[in-house]
N, CA, C and O of each residue as an XYZ file, in Angstrom:
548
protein
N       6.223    -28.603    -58.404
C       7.461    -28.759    -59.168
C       8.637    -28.187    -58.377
O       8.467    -27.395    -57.449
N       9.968    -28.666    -58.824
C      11.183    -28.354    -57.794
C      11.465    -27.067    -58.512
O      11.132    -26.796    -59.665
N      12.089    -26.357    -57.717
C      12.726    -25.101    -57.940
C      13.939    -25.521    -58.499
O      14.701    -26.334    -57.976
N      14.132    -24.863    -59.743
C      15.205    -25.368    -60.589
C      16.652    -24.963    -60.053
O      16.729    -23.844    -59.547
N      17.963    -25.847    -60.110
C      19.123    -25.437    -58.643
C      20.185    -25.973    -59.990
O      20.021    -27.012    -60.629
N      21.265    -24.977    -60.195
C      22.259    -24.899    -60.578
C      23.395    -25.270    -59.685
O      23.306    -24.269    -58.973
N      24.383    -25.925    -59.173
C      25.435    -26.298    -58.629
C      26.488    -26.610    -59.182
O      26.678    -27.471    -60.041
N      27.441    -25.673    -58.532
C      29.210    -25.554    -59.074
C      29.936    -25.723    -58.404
O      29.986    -24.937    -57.457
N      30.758    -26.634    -58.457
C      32.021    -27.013    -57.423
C      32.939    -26.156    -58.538
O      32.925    -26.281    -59.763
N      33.835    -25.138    -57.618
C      35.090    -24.391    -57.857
C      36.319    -24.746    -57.062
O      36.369    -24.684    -55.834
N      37.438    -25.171    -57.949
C      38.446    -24.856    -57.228
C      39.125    -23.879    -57.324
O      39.226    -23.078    -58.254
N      39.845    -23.941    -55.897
C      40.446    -22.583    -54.919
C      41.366    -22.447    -55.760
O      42.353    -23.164    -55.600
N      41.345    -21.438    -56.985
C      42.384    -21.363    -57.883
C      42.215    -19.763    -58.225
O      41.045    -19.383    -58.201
N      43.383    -18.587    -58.598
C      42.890    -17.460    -59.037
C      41.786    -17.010    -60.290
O      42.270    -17.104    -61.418
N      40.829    -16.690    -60.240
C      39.774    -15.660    -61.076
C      38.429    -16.927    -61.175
O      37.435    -16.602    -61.825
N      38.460    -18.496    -60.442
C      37.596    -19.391    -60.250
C      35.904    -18.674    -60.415
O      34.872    -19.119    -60.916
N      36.313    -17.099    -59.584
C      34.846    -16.575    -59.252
C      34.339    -15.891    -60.644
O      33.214    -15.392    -60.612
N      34.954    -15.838    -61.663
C      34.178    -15.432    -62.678
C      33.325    -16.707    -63.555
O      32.312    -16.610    -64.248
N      34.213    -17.988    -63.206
C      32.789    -18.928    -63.608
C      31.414    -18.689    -63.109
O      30.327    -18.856    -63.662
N      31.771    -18.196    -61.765
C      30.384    -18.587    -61.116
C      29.310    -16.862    -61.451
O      28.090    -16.698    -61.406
N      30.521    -15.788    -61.787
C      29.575    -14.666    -61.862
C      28.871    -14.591    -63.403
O      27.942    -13.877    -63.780
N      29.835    -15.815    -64.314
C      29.190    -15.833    -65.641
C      27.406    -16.995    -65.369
O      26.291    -16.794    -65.851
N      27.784    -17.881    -64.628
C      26.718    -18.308    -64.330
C      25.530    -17.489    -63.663
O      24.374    -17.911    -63.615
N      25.831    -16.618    -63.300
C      24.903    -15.795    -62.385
C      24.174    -14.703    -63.771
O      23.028    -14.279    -63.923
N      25.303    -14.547    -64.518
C      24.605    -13.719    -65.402
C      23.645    -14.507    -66.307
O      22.503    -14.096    -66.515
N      24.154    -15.729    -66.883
C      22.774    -16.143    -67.782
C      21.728    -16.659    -66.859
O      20.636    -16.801    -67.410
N      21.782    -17.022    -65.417
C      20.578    -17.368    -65.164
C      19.342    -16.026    -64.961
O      18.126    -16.205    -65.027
N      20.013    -14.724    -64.712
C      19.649    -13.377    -64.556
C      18.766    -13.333    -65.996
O      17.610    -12.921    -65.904
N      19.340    -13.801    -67.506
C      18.886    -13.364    -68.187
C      17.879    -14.561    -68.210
O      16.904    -14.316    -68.920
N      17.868    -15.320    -67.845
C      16.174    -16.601    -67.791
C      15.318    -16.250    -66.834
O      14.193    -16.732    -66.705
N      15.780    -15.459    -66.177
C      15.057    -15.158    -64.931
C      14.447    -13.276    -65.241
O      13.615    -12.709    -64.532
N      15.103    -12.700    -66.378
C      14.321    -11.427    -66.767
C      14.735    -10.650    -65.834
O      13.902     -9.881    -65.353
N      16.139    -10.626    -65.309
C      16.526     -9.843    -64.510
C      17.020     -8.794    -65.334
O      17.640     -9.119    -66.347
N      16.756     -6.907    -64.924
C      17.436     -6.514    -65.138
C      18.892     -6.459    -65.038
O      19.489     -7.226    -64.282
N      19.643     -5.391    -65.928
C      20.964     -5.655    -66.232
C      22.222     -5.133    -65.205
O      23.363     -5.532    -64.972
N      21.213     -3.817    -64.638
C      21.519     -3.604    -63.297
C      21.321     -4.704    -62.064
O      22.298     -4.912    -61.344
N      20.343     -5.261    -61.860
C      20.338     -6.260    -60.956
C      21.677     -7.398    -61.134
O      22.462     -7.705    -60.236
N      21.684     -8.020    -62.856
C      22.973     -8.657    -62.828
C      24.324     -8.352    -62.499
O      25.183     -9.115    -62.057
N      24.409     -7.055    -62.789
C      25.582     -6.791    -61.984
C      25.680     -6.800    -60.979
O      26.825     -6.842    -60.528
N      24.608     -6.769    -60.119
C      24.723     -6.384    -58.263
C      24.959     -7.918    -58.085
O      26.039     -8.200    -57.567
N      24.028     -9.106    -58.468
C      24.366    -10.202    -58.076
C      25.520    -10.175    -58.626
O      26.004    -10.247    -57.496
N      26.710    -10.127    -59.496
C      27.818    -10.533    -59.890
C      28.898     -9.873    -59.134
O      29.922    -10.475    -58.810
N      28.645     -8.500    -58.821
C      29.698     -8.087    -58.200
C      29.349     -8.571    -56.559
O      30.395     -8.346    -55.949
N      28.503     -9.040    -55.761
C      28.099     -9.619    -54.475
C      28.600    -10.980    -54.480
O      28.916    -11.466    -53.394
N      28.757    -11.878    -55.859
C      29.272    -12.984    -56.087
C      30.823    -13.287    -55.794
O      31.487    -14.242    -55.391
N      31.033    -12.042    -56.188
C      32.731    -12.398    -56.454
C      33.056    -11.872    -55.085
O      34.110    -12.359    -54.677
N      32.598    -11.191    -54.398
C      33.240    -10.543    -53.346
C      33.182    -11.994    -51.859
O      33.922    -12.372    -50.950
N      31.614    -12.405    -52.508
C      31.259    -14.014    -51.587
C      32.458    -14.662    -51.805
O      33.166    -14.923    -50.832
N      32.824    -14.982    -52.985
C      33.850    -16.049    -53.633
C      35.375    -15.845    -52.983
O      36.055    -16.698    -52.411
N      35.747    -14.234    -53.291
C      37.061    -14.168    -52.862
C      37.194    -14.461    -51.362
O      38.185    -15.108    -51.024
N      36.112    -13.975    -50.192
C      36.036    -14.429    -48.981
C      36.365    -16.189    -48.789
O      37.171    -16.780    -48.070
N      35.365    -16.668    -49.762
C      35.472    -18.089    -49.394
C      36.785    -18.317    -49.930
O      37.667    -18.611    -49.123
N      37.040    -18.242    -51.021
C      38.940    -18.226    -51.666
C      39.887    -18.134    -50.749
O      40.867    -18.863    -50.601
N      39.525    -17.121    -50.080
C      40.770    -16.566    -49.059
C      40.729    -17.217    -47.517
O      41.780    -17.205    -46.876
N      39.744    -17.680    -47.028
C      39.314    -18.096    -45.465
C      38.673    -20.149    -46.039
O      37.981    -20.964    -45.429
N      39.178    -20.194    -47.048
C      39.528    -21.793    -46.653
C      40.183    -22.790    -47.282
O      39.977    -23.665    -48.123
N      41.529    -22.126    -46.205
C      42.336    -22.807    -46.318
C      41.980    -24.248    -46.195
O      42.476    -24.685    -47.234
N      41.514    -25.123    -45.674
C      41.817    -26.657    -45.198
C      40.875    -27.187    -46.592
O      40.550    -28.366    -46.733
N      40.542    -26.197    -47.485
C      40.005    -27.346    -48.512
C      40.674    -26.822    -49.909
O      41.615    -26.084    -50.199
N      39.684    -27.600    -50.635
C      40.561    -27.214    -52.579
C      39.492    -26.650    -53.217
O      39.551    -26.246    -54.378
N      37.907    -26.565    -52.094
C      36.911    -26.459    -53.718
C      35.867    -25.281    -52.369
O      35.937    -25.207    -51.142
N      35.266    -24.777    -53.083
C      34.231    -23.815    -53.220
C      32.768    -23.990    -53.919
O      32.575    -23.811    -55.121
N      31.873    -24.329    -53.073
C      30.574    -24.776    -53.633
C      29.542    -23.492    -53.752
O      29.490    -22.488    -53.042
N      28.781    -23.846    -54.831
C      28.185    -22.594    -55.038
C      26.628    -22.763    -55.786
O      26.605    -23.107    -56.968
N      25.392    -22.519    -55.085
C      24.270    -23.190    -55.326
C      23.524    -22.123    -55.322
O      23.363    -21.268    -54.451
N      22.891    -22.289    -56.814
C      22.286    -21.344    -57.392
C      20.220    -22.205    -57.286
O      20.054    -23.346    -57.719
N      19.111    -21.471    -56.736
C      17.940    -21.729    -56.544
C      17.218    -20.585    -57.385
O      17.181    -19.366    -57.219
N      16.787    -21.227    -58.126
C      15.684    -20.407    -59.065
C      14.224    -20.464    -58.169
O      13.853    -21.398    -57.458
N      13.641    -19.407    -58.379
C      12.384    -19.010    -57.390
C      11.673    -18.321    -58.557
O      12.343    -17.975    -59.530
N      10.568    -18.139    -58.522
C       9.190    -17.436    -59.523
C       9.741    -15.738    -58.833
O      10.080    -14.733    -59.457
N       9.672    -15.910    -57.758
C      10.646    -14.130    -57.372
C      11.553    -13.596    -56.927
O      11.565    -12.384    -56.714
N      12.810    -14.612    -56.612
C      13.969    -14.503    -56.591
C      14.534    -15.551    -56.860
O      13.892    -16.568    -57.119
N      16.138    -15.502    -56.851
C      17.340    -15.762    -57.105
C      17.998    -16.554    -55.998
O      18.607    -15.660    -55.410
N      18.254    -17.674    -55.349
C      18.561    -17.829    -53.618
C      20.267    -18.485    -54.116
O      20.511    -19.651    -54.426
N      21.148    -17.450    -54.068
C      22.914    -17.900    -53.775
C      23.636    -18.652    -52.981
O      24.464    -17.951    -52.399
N      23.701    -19.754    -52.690
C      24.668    -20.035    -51.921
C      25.955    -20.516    -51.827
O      26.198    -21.691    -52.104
N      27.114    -19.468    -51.340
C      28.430    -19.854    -51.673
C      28.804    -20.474    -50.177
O      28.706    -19.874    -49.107
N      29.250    -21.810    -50.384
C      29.415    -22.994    -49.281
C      30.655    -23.090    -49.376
O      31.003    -23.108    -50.557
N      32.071    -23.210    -48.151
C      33.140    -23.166    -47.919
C      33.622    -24.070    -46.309
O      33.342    -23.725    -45.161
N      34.311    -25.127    -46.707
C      34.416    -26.004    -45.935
C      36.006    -25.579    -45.140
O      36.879    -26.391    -44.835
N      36.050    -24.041    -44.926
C      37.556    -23.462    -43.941
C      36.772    -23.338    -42.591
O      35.760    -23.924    -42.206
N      37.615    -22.323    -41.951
C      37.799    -22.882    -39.985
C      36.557    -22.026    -39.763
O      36.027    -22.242    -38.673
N      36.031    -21.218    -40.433
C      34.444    -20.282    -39.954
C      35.073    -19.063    -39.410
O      36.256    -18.775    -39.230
N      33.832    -18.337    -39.167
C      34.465    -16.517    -38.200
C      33.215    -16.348    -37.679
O      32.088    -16.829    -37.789
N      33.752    -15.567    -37.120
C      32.564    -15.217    -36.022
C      32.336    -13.589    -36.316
O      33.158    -12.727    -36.004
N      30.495    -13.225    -37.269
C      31.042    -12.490    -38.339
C      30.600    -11.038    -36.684
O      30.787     -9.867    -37.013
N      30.116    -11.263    -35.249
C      30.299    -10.153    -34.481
C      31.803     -9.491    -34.290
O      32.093     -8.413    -33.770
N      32.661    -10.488    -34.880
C      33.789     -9.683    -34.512
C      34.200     -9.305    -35.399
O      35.319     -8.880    -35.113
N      33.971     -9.147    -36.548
C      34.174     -8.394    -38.368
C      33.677     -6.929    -37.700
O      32.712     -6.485    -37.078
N      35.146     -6.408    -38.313
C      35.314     -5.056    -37.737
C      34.747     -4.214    -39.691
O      35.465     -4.550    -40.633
N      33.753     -3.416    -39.937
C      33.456     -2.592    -41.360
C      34.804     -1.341    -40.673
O      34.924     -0.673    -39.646
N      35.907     -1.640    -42.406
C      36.722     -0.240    -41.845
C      36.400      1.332    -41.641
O      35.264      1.653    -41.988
N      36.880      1.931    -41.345
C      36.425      3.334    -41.639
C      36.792      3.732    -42.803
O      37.858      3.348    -43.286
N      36.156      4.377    -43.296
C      36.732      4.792    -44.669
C      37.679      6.181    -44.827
O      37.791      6.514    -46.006
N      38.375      7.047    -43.878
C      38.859      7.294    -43.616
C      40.413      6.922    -43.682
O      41.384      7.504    -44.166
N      40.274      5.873    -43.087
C      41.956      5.030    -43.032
C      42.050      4.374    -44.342
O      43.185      4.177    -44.775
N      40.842      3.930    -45.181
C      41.018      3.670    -46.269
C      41.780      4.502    -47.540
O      42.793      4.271    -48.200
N      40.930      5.416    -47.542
C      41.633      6.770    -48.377
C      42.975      7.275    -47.700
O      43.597      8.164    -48.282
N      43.312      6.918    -46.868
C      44.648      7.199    -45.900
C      45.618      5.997    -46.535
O      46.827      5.940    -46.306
N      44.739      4.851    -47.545
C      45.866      3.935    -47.852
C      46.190      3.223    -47.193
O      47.412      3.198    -47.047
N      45.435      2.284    -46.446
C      45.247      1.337    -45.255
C      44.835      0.302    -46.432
O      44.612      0.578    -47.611
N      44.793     -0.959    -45.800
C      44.813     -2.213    -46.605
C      43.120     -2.212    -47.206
O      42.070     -1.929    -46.629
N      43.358     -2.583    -48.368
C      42.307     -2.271    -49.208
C      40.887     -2.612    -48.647
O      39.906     -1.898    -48.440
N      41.130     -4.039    -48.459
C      40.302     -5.550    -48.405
C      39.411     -4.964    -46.656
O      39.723     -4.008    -45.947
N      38.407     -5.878    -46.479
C      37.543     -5.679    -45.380
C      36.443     -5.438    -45.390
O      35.672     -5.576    -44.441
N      36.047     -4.813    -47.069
C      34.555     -4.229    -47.509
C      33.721     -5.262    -47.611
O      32.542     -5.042    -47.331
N      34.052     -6.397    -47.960
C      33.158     -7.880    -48.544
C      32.194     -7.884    -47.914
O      31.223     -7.730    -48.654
N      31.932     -7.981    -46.909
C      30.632     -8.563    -46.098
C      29.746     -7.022    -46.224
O      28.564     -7.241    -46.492
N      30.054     -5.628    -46.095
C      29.325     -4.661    -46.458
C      28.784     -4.351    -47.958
O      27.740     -3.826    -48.346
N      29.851     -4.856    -48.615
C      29.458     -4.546    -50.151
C      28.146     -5.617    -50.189
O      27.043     -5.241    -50.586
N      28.358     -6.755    -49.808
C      27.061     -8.134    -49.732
C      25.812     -7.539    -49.860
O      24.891     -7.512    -50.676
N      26.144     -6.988    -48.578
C      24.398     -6.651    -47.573
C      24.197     -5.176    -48.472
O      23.155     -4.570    -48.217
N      24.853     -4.737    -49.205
C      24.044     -3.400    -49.909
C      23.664     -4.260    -51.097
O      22.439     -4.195    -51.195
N      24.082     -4.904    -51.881
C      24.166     -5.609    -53.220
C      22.702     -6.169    -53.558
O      21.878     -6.086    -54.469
N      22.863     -6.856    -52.169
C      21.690     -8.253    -52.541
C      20.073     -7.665    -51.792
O      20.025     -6.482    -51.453
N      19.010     -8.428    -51.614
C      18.117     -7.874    -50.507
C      18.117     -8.840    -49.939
O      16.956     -9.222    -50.080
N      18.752     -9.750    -49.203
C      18.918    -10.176    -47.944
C      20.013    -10.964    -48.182
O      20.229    -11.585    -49.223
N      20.913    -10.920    -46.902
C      22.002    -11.885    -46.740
C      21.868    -12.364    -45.113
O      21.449    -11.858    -44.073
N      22.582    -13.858    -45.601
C      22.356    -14.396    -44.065
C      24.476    -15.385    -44.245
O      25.032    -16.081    -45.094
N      24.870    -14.780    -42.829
C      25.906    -15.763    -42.595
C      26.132    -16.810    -41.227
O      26.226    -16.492    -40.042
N      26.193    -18.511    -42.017
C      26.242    -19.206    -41.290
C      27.716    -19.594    -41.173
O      28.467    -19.667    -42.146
N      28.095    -19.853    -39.828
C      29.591    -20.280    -39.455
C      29.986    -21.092    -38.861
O      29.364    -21.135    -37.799
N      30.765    -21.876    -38.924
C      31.280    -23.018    -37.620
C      32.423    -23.737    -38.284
O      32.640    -23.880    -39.487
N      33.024    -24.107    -37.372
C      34.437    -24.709    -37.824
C      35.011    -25.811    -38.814
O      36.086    -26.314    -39.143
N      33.529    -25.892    -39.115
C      33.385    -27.068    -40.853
C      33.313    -26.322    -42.155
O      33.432    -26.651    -43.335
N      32.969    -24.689    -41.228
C      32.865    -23.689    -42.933
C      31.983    -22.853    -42.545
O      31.552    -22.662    -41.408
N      31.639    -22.202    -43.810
C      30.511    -21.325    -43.948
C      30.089    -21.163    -45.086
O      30.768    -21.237    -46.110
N      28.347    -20.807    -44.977
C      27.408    -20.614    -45.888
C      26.737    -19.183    -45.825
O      26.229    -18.550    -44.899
N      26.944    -18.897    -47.267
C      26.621    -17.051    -47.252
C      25.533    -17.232    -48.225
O      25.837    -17.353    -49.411
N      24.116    -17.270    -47.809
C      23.232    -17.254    -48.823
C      22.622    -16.099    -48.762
O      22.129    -15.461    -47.832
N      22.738    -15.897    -50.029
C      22.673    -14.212    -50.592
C      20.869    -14.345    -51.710
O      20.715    -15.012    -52.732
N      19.867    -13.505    -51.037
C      18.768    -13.699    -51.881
C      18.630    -11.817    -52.610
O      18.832    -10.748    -52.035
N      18.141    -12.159    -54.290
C      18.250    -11.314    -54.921
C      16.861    -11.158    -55.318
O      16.761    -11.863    -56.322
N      15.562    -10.539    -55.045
C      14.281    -10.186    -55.642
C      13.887     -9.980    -57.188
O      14.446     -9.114    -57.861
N      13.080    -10.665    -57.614
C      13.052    -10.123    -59.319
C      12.340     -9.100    -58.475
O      12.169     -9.033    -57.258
N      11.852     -8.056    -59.808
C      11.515     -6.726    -59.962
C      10.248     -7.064    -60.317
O      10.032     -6.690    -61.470
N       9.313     -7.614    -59.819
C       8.344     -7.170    -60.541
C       6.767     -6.430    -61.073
O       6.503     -6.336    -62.272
């Protein structure tokens, strides 16, 4: 049998990413996720989302593909902007942060603590951040 797949086209519009973190929450609750776990996928969601929001420009929509698994959760937020090259993603110091340095830069660190595995694909058609979340069980 197919692994059951939720898919959302979002457009690049402000707070778009709470459709997709409300979707994340009821599939959490079909899936017997704790309530802590839903939040980690939701707050890893939105932080995916605002990245893709903010880095693509050349389109209007934000795809977002949700894979149900017997033991995880498989995310993927798909974005058709210019790509990055994530070796040169500088994690700030947190230092200059509390110094009141520009907020933004945490996204890709907040990810990789959130979820238990993240993978980023890039190239100048976009990028795909598929984010996998473990049930507990």
């Amino acid at each position: 049998m197919d692994k059951p797949k939720i898919e959302l086209k979002l457009p690049v519009i402000p707070e778009m990413e709470l459709i997709a973190t409300h979707t994340a929450e009821v599939i959490g609750k079909h899936m017997g996720l704790s309530d802590d776990q839903a939040a980690e996928i939701g707050m890893a969601l939105i932080e995916a989302c605002i990245n893709a929001f903010e880095h693509s420009l050349s389109t209007n929509n934000v795809f977002i593909h949700f894979i149900i698994d017997d033991e995880s959760l498989i995310i993927k937020v798909i974005d058709q902007g210019i790509g990055f090259d994530k070796s040169k993603v500088e994690i700030p110091k947190i230092e200059n942060k509390l110094a009141g340095e520009r907020k933004r830069g945490w996204g890709l660190q907040l990810i990789k603590e959130l979820v238990d595995s993240v993978e980023f694909e890039s190239t100048q058609e976009g990028t795909t951040v598929t984010m996998i979340k473990k049930k507990n069980l």
